[in-house]
MMTF fields as JSON, N, C-alpha, C and O atoms, coordinates in Angstrom:
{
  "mmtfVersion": "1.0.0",
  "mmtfProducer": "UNKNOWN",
  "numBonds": 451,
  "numAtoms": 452,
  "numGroups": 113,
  "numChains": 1,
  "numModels": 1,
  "chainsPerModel": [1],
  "groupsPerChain": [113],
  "chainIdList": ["A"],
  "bondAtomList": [4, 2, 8, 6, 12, 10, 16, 14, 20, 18, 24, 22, 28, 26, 32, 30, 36, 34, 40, 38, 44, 42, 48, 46, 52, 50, 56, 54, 60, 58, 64, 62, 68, 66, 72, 70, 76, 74, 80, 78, 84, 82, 88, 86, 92, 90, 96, 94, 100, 98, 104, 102, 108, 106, 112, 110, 116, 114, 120, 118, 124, 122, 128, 126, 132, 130, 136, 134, 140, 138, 144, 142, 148, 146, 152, 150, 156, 154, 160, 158, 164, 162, 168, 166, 172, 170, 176, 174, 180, 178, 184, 182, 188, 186, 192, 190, 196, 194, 200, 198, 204, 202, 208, 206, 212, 210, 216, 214, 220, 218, 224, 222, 228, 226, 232, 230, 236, 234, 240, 238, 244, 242, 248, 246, 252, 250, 256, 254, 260, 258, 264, 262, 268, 266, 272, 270, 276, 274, 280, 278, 284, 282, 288, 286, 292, 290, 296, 294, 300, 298, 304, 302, 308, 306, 312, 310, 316, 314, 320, 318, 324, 322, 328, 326, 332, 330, 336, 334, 340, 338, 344, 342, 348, 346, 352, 350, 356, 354, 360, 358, 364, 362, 368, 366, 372, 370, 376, 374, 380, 378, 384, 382, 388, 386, 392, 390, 396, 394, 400, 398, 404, 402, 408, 406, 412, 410, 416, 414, 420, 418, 424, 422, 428, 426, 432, 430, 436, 434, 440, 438, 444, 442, 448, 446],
  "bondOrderList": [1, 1, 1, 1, 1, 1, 1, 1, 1, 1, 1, 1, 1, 1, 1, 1, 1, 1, 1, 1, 1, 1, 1, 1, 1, 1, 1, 1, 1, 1, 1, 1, 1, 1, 1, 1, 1, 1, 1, 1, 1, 1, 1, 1, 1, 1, 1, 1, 1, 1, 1, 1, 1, 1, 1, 1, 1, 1, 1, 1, 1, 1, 1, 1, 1, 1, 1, 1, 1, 1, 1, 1, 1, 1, 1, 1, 1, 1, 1, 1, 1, 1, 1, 1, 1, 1, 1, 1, 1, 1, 1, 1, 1, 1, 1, 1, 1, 1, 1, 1, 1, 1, 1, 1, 1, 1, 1, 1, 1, 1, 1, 1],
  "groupList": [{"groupName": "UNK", "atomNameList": ["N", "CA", "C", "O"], "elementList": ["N", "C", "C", "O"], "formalChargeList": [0, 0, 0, 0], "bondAtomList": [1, 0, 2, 1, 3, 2], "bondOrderList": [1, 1, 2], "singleLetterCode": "X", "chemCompType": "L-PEPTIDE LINKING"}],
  "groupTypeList": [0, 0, 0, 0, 0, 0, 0, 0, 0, 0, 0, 0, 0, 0, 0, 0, 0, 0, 0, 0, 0, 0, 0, 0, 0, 0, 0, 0, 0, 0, 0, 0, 0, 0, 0, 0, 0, 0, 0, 0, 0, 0, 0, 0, 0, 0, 0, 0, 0, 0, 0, 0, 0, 0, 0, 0, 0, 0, 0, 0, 0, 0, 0, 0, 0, 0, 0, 0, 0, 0, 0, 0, 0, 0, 0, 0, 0, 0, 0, 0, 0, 0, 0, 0, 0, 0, 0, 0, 0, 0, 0, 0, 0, 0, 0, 0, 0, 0, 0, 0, 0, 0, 0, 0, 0, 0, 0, 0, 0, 0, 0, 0, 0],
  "groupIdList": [1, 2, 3, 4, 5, 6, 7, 8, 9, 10, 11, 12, 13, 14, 15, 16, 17, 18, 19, 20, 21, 22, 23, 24, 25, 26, 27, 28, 29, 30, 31, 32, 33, 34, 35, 36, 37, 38, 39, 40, 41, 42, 43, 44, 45, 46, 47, 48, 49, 50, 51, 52, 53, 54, 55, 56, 57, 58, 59, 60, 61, 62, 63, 64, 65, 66, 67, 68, 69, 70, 71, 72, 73, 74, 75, 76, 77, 78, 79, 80, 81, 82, 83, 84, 85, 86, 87, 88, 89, 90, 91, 92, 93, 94, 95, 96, 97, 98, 99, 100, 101, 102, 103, 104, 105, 106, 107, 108, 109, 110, 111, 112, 113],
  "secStructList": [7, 2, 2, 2, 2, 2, 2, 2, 2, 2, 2, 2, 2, 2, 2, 2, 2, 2, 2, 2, 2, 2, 2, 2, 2, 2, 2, 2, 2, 6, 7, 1, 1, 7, 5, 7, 2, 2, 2, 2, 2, 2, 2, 2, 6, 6, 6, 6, 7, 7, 7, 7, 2, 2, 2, 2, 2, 2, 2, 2, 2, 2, 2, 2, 2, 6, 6, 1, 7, 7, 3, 3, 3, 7, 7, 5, 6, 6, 5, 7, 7, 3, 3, 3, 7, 7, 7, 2, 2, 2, 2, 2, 2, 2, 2, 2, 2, 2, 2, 2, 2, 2, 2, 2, 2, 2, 2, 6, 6, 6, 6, 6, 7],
  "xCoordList": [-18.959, -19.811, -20.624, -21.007, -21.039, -21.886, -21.328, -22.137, -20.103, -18.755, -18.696, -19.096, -18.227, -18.422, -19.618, -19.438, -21.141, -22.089, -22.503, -23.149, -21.932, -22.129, -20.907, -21.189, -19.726, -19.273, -19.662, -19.661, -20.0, -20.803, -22.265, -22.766, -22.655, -24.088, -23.482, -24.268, -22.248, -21.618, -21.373, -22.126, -20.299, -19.888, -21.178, -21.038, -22.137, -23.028, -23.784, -24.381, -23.715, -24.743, -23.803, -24.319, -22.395, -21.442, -21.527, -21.294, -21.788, -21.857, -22.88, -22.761, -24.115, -24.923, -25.327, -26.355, -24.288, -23.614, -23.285, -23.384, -22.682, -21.529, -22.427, -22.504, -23.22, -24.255, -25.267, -25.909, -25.55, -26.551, -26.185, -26.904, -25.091, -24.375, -24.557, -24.954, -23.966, -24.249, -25.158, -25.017, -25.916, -27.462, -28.281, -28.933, -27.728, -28.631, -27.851, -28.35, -26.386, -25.672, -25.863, -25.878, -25.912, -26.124, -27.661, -27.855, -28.249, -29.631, -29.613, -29.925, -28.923, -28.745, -28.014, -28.268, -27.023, -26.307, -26.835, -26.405, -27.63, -28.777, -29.634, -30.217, -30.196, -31.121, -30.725, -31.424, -29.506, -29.572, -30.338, -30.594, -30.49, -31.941, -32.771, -32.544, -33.933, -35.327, -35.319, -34.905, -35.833, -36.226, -37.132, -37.315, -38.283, -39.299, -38.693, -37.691, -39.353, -38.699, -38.055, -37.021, -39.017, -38.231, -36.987, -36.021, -37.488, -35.918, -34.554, -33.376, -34.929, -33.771, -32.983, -31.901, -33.989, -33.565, -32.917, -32.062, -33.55, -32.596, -31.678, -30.867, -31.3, -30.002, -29.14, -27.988, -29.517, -28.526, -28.249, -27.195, -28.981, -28.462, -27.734, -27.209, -27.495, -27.071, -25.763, -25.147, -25.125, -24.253, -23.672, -22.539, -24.082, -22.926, -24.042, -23.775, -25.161, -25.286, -26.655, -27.312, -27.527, -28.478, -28.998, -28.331, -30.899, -31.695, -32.902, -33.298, -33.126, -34.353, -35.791, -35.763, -36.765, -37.594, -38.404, -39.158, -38.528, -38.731, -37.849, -38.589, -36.953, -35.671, -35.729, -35.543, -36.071, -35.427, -36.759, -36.685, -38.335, -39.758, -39.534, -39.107, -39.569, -39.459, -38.577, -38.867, -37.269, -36.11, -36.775, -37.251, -36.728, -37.148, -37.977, -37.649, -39.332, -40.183, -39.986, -40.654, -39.053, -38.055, -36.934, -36.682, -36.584, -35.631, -36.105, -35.407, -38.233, -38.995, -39.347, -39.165, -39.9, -40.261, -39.25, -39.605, -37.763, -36.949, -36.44, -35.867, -36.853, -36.724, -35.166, -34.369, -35.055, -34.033, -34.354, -33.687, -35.66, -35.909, -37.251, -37.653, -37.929, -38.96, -39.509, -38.739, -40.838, -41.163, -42.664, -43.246, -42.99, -44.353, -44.716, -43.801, -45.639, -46.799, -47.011, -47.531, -46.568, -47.271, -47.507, -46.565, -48.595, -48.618, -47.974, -48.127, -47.046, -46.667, -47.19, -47.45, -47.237, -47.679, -48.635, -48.815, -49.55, -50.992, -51.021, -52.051, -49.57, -49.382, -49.362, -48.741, -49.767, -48.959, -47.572, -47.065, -47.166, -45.64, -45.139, -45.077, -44.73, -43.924, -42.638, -42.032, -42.51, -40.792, -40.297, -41.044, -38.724, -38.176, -36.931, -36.589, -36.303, -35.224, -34.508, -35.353, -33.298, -32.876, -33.344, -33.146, -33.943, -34.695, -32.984, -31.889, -33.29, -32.303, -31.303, -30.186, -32.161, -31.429, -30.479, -29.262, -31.48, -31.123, -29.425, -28.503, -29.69, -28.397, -27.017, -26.018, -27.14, -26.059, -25.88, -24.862, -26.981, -26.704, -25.577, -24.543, -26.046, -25.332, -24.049, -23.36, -23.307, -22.609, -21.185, -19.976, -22.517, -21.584, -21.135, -20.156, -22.184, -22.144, -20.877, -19.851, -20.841, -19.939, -18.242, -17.26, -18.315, -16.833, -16.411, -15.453, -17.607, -17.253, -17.063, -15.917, -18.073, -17.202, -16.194, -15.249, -15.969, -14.223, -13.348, -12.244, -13.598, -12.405, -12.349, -11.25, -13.682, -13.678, -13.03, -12.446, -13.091, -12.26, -11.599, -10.933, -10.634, -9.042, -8.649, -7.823, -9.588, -8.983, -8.426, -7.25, -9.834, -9.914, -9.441, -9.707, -8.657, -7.762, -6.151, -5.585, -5.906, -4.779, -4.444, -3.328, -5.654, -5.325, -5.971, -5.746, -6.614, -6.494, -5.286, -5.135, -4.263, -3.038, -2.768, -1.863],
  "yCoordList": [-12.222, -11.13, -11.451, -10.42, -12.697, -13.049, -13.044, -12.63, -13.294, -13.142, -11.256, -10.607, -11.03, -9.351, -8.587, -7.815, -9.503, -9.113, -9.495, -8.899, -11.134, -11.619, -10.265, -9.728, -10.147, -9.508, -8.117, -7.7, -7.638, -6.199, -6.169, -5.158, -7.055, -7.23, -7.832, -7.662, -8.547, -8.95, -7.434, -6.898, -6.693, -5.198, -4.123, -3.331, -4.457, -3.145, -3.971, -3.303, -5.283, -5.815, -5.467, -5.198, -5.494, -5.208, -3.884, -3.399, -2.988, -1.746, -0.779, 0.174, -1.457, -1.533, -1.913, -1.519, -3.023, -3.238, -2.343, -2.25, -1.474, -0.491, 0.585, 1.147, 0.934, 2.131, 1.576, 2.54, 0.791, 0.204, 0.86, 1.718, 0.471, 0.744, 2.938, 3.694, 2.997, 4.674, 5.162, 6.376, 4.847, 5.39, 6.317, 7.311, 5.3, 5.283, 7.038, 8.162, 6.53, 7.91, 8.74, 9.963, 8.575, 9.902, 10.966, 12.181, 10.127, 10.437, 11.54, 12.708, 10.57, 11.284, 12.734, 13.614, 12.757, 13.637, 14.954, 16.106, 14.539, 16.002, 16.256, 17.299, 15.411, 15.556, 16.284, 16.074, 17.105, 18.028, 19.682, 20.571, 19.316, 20.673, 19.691, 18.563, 20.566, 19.871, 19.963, 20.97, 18.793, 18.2, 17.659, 16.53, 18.385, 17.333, 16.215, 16.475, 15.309, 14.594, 14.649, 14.186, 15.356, 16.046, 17.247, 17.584, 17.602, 18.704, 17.738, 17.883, 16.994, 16.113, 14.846, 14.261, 14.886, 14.077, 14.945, 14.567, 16.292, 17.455, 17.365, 16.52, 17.904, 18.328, 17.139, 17.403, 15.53, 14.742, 14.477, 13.883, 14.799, 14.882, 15.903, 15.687, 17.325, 18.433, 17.928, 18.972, 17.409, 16.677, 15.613, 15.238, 15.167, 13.908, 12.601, 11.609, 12.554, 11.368, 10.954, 11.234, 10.255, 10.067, 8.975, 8.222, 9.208, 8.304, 8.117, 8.866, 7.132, 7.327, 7.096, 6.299, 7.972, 8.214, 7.062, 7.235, 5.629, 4.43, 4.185, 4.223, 4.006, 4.296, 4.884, 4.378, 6.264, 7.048, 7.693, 8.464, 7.174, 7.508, 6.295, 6.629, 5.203, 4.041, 3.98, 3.659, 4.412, 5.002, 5.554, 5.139, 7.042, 8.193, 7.593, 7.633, 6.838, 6.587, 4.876, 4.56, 4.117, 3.726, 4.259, 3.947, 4.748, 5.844, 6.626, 7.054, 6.717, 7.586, 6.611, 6.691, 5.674, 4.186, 3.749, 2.96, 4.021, 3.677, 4.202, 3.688, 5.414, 6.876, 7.597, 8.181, 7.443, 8.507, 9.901, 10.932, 9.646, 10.99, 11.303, 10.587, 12.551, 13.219, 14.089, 14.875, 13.932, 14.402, 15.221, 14.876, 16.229, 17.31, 17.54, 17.716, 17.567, 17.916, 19.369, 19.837, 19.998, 21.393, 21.747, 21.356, 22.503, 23.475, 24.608, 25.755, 24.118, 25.447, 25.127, 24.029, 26.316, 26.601, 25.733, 25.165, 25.723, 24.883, 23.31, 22.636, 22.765, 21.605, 21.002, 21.69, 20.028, 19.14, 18.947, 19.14, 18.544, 18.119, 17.888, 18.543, 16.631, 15.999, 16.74, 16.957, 17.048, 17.539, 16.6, 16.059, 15.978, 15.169, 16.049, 17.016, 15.527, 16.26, 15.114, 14.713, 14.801, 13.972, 14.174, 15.321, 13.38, 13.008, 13.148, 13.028, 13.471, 13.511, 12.167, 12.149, 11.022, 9.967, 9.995, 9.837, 10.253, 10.27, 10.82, 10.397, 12.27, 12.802, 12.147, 12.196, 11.46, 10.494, 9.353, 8.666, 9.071, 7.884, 8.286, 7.666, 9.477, 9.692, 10.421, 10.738, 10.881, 11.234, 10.23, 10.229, 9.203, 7.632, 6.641, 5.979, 6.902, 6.311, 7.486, 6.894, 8.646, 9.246, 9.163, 9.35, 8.811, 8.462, 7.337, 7.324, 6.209, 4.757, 5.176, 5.123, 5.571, 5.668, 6.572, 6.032, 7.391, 7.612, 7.002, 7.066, 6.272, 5.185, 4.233, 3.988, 3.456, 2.756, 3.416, 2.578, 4.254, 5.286, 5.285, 4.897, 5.661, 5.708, 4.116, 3.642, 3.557, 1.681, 1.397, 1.111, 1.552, 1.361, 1.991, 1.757, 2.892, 4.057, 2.802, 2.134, 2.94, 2.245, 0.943, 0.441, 0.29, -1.117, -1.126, -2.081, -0.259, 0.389, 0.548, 0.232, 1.266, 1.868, 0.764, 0.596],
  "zCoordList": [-24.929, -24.557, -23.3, -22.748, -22.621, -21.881, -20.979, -20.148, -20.321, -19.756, -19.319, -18.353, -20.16, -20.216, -18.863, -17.922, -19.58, -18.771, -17.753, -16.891, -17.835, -16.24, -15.101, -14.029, -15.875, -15.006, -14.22, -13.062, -15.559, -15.003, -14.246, -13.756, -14.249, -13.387, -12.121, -11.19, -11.699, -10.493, -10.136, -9.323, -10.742, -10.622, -9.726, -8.795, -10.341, -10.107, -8.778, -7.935, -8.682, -7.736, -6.436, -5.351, -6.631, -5.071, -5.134, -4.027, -6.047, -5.699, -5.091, -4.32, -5.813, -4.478, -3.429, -2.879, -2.878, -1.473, -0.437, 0.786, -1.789, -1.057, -0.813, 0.28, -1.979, -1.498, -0.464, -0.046, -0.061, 0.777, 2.042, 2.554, 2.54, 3.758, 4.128, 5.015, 2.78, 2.981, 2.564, 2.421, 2.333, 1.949, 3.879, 4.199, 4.448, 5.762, 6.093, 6.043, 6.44, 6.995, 5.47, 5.611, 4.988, 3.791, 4.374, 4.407, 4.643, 5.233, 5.842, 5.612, 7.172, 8.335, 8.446, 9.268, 7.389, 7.629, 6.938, 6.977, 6.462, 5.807, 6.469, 6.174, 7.766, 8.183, 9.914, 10.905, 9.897, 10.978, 11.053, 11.866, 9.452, 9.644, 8.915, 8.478, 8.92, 8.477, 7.15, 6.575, 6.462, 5.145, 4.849, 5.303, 3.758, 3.642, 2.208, 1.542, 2.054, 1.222, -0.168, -0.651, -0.598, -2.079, -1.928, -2.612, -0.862, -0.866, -0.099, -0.426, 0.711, 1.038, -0.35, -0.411, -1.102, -2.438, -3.579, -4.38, -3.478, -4.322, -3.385, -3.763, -2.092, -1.571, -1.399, -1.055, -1.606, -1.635, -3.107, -3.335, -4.107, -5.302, -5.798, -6.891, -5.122, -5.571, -4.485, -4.698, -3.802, -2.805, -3.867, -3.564, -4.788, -5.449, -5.29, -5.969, -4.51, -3.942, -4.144, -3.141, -5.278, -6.073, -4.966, -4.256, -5.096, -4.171, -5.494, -6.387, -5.202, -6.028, -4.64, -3.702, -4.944, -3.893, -3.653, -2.695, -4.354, -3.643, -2.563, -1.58, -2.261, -1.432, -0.195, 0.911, -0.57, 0.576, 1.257, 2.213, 0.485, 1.599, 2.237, 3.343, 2.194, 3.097, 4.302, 5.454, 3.71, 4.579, 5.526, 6.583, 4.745, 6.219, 7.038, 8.224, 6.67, 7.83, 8.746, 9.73, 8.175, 9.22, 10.101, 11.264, 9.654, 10.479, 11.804, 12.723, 11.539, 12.089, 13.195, 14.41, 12.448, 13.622, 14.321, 15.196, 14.263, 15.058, 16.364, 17.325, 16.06, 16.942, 16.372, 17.106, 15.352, 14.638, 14.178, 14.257, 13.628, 12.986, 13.814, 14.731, 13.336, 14.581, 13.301, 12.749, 12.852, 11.658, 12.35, 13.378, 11.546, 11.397, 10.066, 9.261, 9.76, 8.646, 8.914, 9.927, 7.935, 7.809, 6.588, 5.899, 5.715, 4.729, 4.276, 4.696, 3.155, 2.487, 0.852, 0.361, 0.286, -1.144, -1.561, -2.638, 0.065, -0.281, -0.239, -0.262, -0.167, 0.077, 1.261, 2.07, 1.706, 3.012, 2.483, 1.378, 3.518, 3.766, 4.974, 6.014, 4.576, 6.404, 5.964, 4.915, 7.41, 7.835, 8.438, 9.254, 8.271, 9.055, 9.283, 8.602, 10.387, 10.869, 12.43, 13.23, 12.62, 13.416, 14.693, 15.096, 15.522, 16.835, 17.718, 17.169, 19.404, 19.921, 20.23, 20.747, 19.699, 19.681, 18.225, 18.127, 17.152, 15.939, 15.593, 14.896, 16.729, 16.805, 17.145, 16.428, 18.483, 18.784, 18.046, 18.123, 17.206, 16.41, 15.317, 15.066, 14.738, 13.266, 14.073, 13.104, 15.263, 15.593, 15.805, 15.572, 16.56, 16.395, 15.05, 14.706, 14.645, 12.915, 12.28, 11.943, 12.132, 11.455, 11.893, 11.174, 13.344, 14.034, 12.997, 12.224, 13.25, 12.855, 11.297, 10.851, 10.479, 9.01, 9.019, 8.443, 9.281, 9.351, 9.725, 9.185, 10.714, 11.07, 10.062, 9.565, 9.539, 8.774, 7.153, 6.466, 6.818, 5.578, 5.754, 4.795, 7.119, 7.239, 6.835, 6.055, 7.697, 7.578, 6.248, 6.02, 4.978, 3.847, 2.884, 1.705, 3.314, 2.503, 2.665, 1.799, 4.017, 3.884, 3.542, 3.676, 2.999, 2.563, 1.077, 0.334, 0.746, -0.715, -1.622, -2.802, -0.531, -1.531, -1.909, -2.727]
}
């Protein structure tokens, strides 16, 4: 049984390897219209693709300090709320990033089969 669980805790630790890598472009790729943070965590969960919001507030505002994203504070339904949405660098980044994971998918498709 210990065998069993060493394996599955190896299992889940490379798999969040794997989500590590796409977490960033998952981001990005929601973020060509504006999102404040809870609606970008519904629309990547209503997408297949679960964040937990330790995660993805730290994210966004690295992403912000990097010059990827370009965020505003405004009030709706009495609340604050930052808006983030991709900076014009942000844009060519995830434009370049999305070439490269497709190439990299085609790669890994064919040495999959």
């Amino acid at each position: 049984m210990a065998k069993d669980d060493a394996q599955h805790q190896l299992r889940e630790a490379l798999n969040l390897e794997l989500r590590r890598g796409a977490v960033i472009l998952a981001v990005l790729s929601q973020l060509t219209t504006e999102h404040y943070g809870y609606s970008l965590k519904r629309r990547l969960n209503e997408k297949g693709f679960t964040i937990d919001e330790g995660t993805l507030y730290p994210l966004m505002r690295r992403l912000e300090t990097q010059g990827l994203l370009a965020s505003s504070w405004r009030i709706e339904d009495g609340r604050p709320r930052r808006y983030y949405q991709l900076s014009d660098a942000g844009v060519r980044i995830f434009e370049e990033l999305r070439t490269d994971w497709k190439h990299l998918a085609d790669t890994m498709g064919g040495l999959l089969r």
